[in-house]
NUPASE-551848 format. One record per residue (C-alpha): residue number from 1; x, y, z; residue in three letters. Coordinates in steps of 0.02 Angstrom, whole numbers, plus 50000, padded with zeros to 5 digits. Example, Ala and Ser with C-alpha at 12.3 -4.5 7.8 and 13.67 -1.06 7.14 Angstrom:
1,50615,49775,50390,ALA
2,50684,49947,50357,SER
// end
This chain:
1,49361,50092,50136,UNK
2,49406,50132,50318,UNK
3,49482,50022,50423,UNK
4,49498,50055,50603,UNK
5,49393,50184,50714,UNK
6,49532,50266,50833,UNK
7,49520,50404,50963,UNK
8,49441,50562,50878,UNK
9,49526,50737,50841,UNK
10,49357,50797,50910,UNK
11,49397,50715,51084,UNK
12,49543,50795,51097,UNK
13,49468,50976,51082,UNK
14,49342,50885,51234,UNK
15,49205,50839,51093,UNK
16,49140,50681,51003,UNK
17,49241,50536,50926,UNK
18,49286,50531,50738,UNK
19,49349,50383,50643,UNK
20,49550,50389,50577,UNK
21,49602,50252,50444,UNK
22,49717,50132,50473,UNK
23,49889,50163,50413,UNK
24,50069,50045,50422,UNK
25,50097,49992,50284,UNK
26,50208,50043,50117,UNK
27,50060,50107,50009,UNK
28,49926,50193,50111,UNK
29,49757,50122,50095,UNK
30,49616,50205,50015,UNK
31,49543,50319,50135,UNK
32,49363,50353,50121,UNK
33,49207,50331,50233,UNK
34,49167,50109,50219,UNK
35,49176,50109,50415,UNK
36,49071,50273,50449,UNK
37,49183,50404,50541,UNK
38,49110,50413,50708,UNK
39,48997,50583,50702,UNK
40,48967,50673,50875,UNK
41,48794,50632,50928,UNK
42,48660,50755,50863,UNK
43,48628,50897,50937,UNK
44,48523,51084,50900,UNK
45,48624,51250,50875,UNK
46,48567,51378,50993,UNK
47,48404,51426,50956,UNK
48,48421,51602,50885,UNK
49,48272,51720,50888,UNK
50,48173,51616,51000,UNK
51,48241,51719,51158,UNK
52,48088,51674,51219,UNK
53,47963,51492,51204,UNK
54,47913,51575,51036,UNK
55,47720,51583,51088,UNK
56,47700,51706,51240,UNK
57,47526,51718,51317,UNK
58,47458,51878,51325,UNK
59,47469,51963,51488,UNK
60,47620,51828,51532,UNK
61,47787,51941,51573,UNK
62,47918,51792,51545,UNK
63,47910,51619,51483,UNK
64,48053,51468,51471,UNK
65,48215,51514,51381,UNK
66,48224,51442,51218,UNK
67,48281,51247,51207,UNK
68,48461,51234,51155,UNK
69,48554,51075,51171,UNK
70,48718,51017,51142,UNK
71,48789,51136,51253,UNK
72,48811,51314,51259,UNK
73,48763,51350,51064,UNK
74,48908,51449,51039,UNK
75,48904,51530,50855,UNK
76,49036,51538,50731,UNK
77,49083,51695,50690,UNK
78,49005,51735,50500,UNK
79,49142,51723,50368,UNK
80,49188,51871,50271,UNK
81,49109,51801,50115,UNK
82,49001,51645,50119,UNK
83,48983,51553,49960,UNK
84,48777,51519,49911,UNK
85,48753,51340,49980,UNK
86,48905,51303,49867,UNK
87,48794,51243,49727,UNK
88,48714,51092,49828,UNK
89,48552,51178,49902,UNK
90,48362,51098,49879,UNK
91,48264,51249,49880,UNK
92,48115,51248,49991,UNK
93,47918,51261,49962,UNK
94,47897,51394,50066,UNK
95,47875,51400,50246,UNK
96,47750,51416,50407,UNK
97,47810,51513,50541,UNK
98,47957,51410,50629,UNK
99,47973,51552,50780,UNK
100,47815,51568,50856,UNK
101,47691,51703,50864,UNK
102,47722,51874,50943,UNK
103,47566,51824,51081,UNK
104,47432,51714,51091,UNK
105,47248,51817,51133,UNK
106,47126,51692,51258,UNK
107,46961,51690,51145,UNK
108,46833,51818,51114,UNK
109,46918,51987,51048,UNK
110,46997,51975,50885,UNK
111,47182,51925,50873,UNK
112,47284,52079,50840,UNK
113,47425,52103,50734,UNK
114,47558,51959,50766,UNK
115,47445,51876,50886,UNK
116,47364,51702,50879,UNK
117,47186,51685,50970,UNK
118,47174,51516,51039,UNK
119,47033,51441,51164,UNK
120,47047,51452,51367,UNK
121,47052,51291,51370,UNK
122,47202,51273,51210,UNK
123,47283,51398,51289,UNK
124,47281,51296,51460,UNK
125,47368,51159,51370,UNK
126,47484,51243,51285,UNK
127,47526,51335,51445,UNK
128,47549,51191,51547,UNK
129,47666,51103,51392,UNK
130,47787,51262,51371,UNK
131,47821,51274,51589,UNK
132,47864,51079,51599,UNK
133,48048,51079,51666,UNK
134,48066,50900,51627,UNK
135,48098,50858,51438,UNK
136,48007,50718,51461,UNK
137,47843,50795,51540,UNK
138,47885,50931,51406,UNK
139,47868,50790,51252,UNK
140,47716,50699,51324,UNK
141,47624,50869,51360,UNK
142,47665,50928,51194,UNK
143,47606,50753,51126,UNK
144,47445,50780,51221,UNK
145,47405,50945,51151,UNK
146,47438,50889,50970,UNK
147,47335,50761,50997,UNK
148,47188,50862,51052,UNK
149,47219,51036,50944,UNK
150,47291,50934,50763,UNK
151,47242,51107,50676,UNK
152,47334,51220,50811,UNK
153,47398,51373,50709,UNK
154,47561,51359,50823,UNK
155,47574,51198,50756,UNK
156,47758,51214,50703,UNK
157,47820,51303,50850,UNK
158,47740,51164,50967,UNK
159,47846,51015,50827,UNK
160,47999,51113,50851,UNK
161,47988,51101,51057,UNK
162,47924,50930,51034,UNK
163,48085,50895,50936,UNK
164,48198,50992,51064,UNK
165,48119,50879,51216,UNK
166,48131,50720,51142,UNK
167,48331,50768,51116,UNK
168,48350,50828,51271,UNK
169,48277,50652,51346,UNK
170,48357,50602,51243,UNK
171,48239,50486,51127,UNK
172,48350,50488,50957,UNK
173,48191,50398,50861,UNK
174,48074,50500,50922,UNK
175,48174,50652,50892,UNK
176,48194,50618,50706,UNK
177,48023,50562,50679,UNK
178,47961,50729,50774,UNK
179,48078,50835,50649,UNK
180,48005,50727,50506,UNK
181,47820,50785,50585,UNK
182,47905,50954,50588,UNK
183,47947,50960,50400,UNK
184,47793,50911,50358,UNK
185,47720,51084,50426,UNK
186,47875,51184,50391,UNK
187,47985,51123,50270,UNK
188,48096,51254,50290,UNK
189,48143,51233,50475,UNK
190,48335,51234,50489,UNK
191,48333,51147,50663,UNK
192,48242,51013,50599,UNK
193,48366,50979,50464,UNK
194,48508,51002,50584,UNK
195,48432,50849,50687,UNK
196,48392,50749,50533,UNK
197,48568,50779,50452,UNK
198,48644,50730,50630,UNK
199,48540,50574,50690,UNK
200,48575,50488,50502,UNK
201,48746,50507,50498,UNK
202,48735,50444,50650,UNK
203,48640,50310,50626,UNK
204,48761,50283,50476,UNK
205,48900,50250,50604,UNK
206,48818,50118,50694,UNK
207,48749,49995,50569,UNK
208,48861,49881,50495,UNK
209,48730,49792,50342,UNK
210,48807,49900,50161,UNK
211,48650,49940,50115,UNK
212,48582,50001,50273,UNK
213,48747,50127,50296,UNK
214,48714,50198,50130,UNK
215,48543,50213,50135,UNK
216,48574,50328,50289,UNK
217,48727,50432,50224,UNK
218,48613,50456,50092,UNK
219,48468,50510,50188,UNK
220,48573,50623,50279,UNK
221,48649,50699,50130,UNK
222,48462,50734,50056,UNK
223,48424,50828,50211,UNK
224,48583,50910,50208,UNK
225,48554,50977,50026,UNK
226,48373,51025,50073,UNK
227,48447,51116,50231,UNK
228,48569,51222,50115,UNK
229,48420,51269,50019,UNK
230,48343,51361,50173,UNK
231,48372,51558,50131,UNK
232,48266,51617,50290,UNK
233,48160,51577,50422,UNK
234,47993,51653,50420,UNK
235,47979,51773,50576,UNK
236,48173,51764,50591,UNK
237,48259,51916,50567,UNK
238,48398,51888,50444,UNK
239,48524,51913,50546,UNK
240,48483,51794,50687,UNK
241,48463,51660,50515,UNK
242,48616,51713,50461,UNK
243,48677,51679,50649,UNK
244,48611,51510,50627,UNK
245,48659,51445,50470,UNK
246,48845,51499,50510,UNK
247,48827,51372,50683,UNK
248,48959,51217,50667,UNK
249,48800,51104,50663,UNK
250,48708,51188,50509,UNK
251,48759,51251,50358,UNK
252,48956,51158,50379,UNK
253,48896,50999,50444,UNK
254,48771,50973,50298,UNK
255,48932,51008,50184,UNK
256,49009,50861,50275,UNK
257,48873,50751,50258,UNK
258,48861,50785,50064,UNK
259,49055,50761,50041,UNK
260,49062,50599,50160,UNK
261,48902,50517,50056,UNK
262,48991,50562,49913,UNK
263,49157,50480,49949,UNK
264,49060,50340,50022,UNK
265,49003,50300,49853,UNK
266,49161,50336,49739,UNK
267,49086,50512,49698,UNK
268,49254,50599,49697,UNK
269,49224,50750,49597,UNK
270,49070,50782,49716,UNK
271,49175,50762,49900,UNK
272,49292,50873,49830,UNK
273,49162,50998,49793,UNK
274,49060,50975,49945,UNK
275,49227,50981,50079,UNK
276,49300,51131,49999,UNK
277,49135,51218,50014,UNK
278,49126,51175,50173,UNK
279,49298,51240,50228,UNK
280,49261,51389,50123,UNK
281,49125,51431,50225,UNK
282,49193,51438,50396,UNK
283,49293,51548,50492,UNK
284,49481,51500,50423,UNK
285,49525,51469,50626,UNK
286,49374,51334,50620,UNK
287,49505,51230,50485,UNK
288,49668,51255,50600,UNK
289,49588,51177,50766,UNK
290,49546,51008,50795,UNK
291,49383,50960,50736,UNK
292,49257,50935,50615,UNK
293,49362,51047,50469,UNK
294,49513,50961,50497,UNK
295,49457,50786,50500,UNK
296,49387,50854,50319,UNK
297,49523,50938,50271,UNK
298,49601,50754,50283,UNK
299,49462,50680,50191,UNK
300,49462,50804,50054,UNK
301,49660,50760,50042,UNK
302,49564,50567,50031,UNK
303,49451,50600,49882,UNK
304,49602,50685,49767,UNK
305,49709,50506,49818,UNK
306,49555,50395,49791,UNK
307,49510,50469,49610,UNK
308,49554,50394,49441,UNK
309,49699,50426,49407,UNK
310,49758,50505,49598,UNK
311,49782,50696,49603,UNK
312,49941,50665,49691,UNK
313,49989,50840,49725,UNK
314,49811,50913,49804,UNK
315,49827,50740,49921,UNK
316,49998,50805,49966,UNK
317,49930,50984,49979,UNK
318,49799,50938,50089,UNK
319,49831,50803,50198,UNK
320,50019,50893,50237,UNK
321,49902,51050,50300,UNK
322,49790,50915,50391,UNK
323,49950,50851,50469,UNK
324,50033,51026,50535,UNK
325,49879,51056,50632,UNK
326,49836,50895,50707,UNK
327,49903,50823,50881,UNK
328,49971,50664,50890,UNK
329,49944,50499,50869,UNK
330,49846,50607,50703,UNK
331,49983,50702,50644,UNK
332,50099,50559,50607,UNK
333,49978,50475,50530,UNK
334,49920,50608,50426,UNK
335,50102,50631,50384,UNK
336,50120,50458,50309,UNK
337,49979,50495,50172,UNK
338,50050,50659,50136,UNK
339,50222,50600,50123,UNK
340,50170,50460,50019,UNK
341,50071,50566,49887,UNK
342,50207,50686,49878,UNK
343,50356,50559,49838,UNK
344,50215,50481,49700,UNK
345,50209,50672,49635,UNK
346,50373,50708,49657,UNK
347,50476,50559,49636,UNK
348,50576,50596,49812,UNK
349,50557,50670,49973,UNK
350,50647,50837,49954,UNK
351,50535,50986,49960,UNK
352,50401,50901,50077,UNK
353,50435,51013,50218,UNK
354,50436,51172,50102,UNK
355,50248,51105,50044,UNK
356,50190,51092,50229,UNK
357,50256,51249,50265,UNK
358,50150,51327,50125,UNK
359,50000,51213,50157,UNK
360,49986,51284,50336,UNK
361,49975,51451,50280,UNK
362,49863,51452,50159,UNK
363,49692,51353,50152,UNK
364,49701,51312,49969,UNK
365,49856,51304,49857,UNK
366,49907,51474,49819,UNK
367,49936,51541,49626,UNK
368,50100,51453,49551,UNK
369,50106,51339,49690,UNK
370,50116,51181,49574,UNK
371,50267,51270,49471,UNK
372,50351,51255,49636,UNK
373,50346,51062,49638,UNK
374,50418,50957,49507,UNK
375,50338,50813,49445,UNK
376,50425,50645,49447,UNK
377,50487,50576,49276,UNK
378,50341,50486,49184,UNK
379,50393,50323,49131,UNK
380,50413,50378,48965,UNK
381,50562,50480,48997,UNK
382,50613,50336,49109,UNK
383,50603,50225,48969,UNK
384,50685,50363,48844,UNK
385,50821,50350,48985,UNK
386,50850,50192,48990,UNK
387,50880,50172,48806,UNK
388,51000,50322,48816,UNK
389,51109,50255,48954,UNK
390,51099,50057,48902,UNK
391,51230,50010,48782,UNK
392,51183,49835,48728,UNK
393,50955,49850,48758,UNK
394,50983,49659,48704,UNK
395,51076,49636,48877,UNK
396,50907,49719,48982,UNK
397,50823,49605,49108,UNK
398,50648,49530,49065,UNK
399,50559,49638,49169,UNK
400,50642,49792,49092,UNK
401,50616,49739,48919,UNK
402,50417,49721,48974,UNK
403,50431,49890,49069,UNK
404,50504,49972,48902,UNK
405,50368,49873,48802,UNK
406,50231,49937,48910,UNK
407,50256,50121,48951,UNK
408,50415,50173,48808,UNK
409,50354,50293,48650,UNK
410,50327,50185,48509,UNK
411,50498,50209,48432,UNK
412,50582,50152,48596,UNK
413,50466,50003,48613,UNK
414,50532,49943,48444,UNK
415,50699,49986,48474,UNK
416,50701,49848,48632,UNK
417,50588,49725,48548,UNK
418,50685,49718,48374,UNK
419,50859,49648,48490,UNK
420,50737,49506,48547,UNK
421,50618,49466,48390,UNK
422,50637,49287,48332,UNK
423,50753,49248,48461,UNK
424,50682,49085,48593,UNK
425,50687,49107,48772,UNK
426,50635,48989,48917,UNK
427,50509,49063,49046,UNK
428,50499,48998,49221,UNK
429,50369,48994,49343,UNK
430,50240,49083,49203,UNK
431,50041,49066,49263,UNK
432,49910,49010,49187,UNK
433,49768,49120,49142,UNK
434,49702,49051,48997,UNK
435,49712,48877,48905,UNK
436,49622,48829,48744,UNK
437,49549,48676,48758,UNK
438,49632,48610,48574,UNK
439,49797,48647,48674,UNK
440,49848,48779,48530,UNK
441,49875,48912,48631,UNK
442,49906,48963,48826,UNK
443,49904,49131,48896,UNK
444,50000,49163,49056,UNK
445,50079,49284,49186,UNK
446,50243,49338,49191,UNK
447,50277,49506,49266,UNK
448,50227,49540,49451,UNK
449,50090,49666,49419,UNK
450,50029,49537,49286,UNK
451,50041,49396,49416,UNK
452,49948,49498,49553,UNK
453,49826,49580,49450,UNK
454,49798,49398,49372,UNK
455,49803,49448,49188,UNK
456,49891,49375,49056,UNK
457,50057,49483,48960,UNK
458,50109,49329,48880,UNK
459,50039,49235,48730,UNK
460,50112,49063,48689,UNK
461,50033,48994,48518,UNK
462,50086,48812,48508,UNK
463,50118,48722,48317,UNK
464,50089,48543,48390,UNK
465,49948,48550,48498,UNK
466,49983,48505,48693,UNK
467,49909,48332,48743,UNK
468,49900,48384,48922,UNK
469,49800,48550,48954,UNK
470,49864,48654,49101,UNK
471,49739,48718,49228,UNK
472,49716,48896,49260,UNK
473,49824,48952,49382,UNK
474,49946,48815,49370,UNK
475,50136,48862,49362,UNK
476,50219,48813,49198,UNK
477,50381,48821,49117,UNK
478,50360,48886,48927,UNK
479,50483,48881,48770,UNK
480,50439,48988,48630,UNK
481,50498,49123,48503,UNK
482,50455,49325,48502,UNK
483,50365,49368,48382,UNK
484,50261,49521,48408,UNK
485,50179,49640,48553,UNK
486,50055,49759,48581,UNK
487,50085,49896,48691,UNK
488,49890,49930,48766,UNK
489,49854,49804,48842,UNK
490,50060,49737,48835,UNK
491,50021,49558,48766,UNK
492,50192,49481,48715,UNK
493,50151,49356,48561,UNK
494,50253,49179,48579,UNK
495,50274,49069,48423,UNK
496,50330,48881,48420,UNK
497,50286,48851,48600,UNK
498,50325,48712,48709,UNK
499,50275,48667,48850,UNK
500,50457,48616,48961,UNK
501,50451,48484,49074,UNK
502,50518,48501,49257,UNK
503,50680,48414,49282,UNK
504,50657,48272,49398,UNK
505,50768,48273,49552,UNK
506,50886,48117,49519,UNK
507,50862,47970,49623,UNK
508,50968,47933,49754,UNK
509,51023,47757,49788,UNK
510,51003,47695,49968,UNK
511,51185,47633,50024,UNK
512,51220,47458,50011,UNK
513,51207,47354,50192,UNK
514,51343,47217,50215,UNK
515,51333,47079,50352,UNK
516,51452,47144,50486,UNK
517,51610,47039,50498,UNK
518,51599,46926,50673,UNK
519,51769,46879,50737,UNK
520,51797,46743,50853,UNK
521,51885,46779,51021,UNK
522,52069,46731,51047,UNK
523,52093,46559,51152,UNK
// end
């Protein structure tokens, strides 16, 4: 459903690209996620609680700062109120420790509380893993002592900095598949399912087979709901979790991913959830600045547009917010899918400023907010209308009558088709939709929306059979006389049809050549 991948909102706040739809013409396009928005490339929130490598060797005073990539790991402050995974969270089967032990103790004496005994010679390799400065000495040493200690009771900790140093190498596959070993052990690791969440939307942006993009949206939503399952970390002090969770790369990217899988798929009623979740849980400046939010904020304005029927008004509500907060080229193109919804709402462009104005204030429409918009006449009370101010309905172009036939109350329908009943008409340039092959009846095209749509609003029953059987799609010229409709579907009924004969152009005589005259000269 998208059509062109421009310059991102997120590069303009000095991030990652995202993916804008394509705009310029009268109707905007369906905006949803068929070209994958552009995600910024995966990376880990800050590691919180793991000040340290998470195993420290007894005796050892400091050991390497915990990994965190993507840059700084700034935090988000916590929101006032933070809805419960919004309804979407997996719950996890429980969970091995994802920090790591308070010490390790070299063999011999008993492990004391919050220490893990391990070998001289375990030790030794995990030692010489944890000091690598190099991610990728760091990966291959942790490789190594997986591969020799399998049943390691740090096990987890050593996945999880396996995971970091293949991201910081970077390795993308061997990042995910070292947060899918992670899982495996700890299925309640939030930094895993930040980098699974991250690399498969990802991934999602890059492929360009259907099935392939889908199949990682929705991989990448499955982690996501899994991730918002995640209540705690086991020896993770709540509020370092709830320090984690609230990063721009956990708990409100895996709302993204569920809302963009969703709209991917036509699953309006589930984007909507999933992006107003996700706005509801951040900070209410997060939704104002260029980013992640916004470019949501947008899409959430998308899914209202894209249902069946549109929710005009929210697709106003939000993509006019979307559009008083982004820089340009964004904000004029956000404008023209807010300015379109509201005129389909609204039925003109007065009050569209006074709806920004509100929208930029407040996050959601506030109470009474859609008393302060009127909607645009339905076509009922056009057609009622109509009738009202139309002297003569016998005198009502074609199209009108059809209009009137189509969308009028019952009584007004009647009222239009009883000045045309038994009366014949000629019908130009009518299409073919269907013919019966005993040439006793033709159904055809009349109005535009009939002609584009390529269904038939006409019915033309013939009492002496045609000879010649028109092809579908063929233009014809039809006689014939009213004789009944229905209004859903509108099929106008024709009786004593015939089929009418182009005039041929008449033929022009060529101009008749005489000998020219020769005179003789004078003597």
């Amino acid at each position: 459903m998208k059509n062109v991948v421009l310059t991102s909102l997120l590069a303009v706040a000095g991030a990652a690209s995202m993916a804008q739809p394509g705009f310029g013409q009268a109707t905007p396009a369906p905006v949803g996620l068929g070209t994958a928005p552009a995600k910024p490339a995966a990376s880990a929130p800050a590691a919180v609680g793991l000040g340290t490598s998470g195993v420290k060797p007894a005796g050892q005073s400091g050991a390497p700062a915990a990994v965190s990539l993507g840059g700084p790991g700034t935090q988000a402050a916590a929101p006032a109120a933070a809805p419960a995974a919004g309804g979407f969270g997996i719950p996890c089967a429980g969970a091995a420790p994802s920090g790591a032990p308070a010490a390790v103790s070299l063999g011999g004496a008993p492990a004391g509380g919050g220490q893990v005994q391990m070998s001289s010679d375990e030790y030794a390799a995990y030692n010489n893993a944890i000091t690598q400065t190099a991610a990728a000495a760091k990966a291959a040493a942790f490789e190594s002592y997986l591969t020799a200690y399998p049943k390691s009771a740090v096990k987890a900790d050593a996945l999880q900095q396996l995971m970091f140093a293949y991201s910081a190498v970077p390795d993308t596959d061997k990042t995910m598949a070292a947060a899918d070993r992670l899982l495996a052990v700890d299925p309640c690791n939030l930094y895993a399912y930040v980098f699974e969440v991250g690399l498969h939307e990802g991934a999602a942006a890059t492929v360009t087979d259907p099935g392939a993009k889908q199949a990682a949206y929705d991989a990448a939503a499955d982690y996501a709901a899994k991730g918002l399952g995640v209540t705690k970390m086991k020896d993770m002090a709540p509020a370092d979790f709830d320090k984690l969770k609230n990063q721009p790369q956990a708990f409100p990217a895996f709302y993204s991913a569920i809302g963009a899988d969703a709209l991917q798929k036509k699953d309006n009623a589930t984007a909507i959830k999933a992006f107003k979740a996700e706005l509801a849980f951040v900070p209410i400046a997060m939704t104002t600045a260029p980013g992640p939010q916004l470019q949501d904020t947008y899409y959430l304005a998308s899914a209202y547009y894209t249902e069946t029927p549109p929710d005009f008004l929210n697709c106003a509500y939000y993509s006019g917010r979307a559009m008083n907060y982004a820089p340009e080229p964004f904000k004029t193109n956000f404008k023209q899918l807010a300015s379109y919804c509201f005129r389909k709402y609204h039925g003109a462009d007065d009050g569209f400023d006074a709806m920004v104005t509100v929208a930029a204030a407040n996050l959601n429409p506030p109470a009474g907010f859609s008393s302060t918009v009127t909607p645009a006449p339905t076509p009922a009370d056009i057609v009622s209308n109509l009738i009202a101010t139309t002297p003569d309905l016998a005198t009502l172009a074609l199209s009108d009558k059809e209009y009137v036939l189509t969308n009028g109350k019952p009584a007004d329908a009647d009222k239009v088709f009883d000045t045309i009943k038994g009366k014949s008409v000629e019908i130009p340039d009518a299409v073919v939709v269907t013919a019966a092959p005993d040439g006793t009846q033709v159904t055809v095209s009349v109005s535009d929306d009939s002609v584009q749509g390529k269904t038939a609003d006409f019915t033309f029953n013939f009492t002496t059979p045609l000879t010649k059987i028109p092809a579908v799609g063929d233009k014809v010229i039809l006689d014939g006389t009213y004789a009944s409709y229905t209004q859903s579907p509108t099929m106008i009924t024709m009786s004593d049809a015939a089929l009418v004969e182009p005039k041929k152009a008449p033929v022009k005589k060529a101009p008749v050549k005489t000998a020219p005259v020769h005179h003789k000269p004078a003597k």
